[in-house]
N, C-alpha and C positions, 0 to 999 in steps of 0.2 A: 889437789884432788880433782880429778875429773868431771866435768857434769855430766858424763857417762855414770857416774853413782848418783848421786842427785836425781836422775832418771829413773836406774834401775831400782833405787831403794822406794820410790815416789810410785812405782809400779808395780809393787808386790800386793797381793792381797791380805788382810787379816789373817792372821791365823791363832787359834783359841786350842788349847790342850785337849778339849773334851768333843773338839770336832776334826773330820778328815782332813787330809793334807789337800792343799789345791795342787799341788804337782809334786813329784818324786826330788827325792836330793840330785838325782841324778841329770834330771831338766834343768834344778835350781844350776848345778855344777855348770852344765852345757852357758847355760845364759851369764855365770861369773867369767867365764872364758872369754866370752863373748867380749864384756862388760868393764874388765878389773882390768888393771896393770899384771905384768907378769908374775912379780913377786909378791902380790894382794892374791892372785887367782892359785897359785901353788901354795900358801899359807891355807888358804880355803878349802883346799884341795887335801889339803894334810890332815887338819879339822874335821874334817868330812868324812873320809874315807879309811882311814889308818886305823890299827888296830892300837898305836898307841901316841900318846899327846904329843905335839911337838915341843920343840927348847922353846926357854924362856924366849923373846923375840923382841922388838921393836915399838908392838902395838899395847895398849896398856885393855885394853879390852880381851884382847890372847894371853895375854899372861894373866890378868884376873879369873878367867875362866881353868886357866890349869892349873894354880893356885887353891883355887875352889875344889875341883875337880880332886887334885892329887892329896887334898884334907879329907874329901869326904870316898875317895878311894881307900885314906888310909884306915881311916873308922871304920868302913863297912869290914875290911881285911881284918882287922883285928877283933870286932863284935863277930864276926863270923867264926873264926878261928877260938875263942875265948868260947864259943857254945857249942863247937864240938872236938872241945879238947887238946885243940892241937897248939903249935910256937906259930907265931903272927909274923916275926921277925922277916923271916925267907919272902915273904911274899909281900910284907909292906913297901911302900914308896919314900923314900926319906925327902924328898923335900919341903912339905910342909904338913902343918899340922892341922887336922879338924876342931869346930869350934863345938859349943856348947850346944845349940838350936841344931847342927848337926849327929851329933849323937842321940839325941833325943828323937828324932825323925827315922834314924835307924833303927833306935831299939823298938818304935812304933812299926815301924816293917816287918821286923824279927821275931815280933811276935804275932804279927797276924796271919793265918793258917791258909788263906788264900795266894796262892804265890803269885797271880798274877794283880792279885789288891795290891800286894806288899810290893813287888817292880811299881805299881802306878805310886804308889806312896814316896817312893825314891822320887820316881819321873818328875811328880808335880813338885817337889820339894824343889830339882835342880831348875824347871821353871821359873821357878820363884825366884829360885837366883837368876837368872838370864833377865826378866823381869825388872826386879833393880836394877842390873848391870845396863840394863836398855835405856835407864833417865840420862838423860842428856846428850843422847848419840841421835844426832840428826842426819837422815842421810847420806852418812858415811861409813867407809868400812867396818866402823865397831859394831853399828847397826846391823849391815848384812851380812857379819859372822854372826850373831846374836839369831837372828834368821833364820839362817841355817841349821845352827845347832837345835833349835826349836822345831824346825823340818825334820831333824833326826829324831826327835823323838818319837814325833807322831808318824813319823812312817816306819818306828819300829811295830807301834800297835798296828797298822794298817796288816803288816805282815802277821801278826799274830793273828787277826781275823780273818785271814787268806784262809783259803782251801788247805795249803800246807803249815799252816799255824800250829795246828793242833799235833801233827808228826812234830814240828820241832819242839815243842811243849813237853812232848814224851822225852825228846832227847836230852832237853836240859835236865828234868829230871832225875836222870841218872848219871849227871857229871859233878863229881866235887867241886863245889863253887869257891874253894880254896885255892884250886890249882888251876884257874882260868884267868887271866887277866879280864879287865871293861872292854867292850866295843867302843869304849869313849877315850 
């Protein structure tokens, strides 16, 4: 690995779920370019940016995250489905499966009447994962995907507090969250 990571990762600011992002994904992307190898910076790039996960891969930090991710895709797809009536089947992800602390987290979202409580109840949940998956990555790529995907979050809220937060707020509202894949 590079001491270009060891740099970059040693050079990022804190960053806390409950406060602003210190710069956009799209900065953070700009400076991995800069920073990573080619096949580290397009991994990052795919993480980041896609509307859907990438394949298993090489790094065991990317693969614990879509493993996470594709369990608790699957639970939200079928506790959503299972509450209004519909087959789960068509829309689940078959690769793995959700855990026990993830159902649980869900039906606490499912039920709370504020839709944008019950997203932050998701959000901090999948923190939490990043959070653990973050002991023992020093400095290196696992770290600065971990990073990132933590910039994504909070710069989802960022944009919900924008000027135009509030029109896309109306607009989710009226889409079947059945037949929408994650932005993750």
């Amino acid at each position: 690995m590079s001491r270009a990571y060891y740099y970059f990762a040693a050079s990022l600011p804190m960053i806390d779920f409950d406060n602003k992002p210190p710069f956009s994904v799209e900065n953070y992307l700009e400076d991995c370019l800069r920073l990573l190898s080619r096949n580290d910076f397009e991994l990052m790039n795919e993480l980041l940016t896609q509307k859907e996960l990438p394949e298993y891969t090489d790094d065991q930090v990317v693969n614990a995250w879509i493993k996470f991710y594709e369990g608790f895709w699957n639970e939200l797809t079928w506790q959503r489905a299972k509450r209004a009536g519909k087959d789960s089947e068509s829309f689940i992800r078959s690769r793995a499966n959700a855990d026990s602390r993830q159902a649980e987290v869900i039906q606490r979202a499912l039920k709370e009447v504020d839709l944008l409580e019950a997203e932050r109840i998701l959000d901090r949940f999948r923190w939490e994962f990043l959070n653990e998956l973050e002991k023992g990555q020093f400095f290196n790529f696992g770290f600065l995907v971990i990073y990132g995907l933590k910039l994504k979050i909070l710069e989802k809220y960022q944009r919900i507090q924008s000027s135009q937060g509030q029109e896309i707020f109306e607009e989710i509202k009226k889409v079947d969250l059945l037949t929408i894949r994650s932005q993750w």
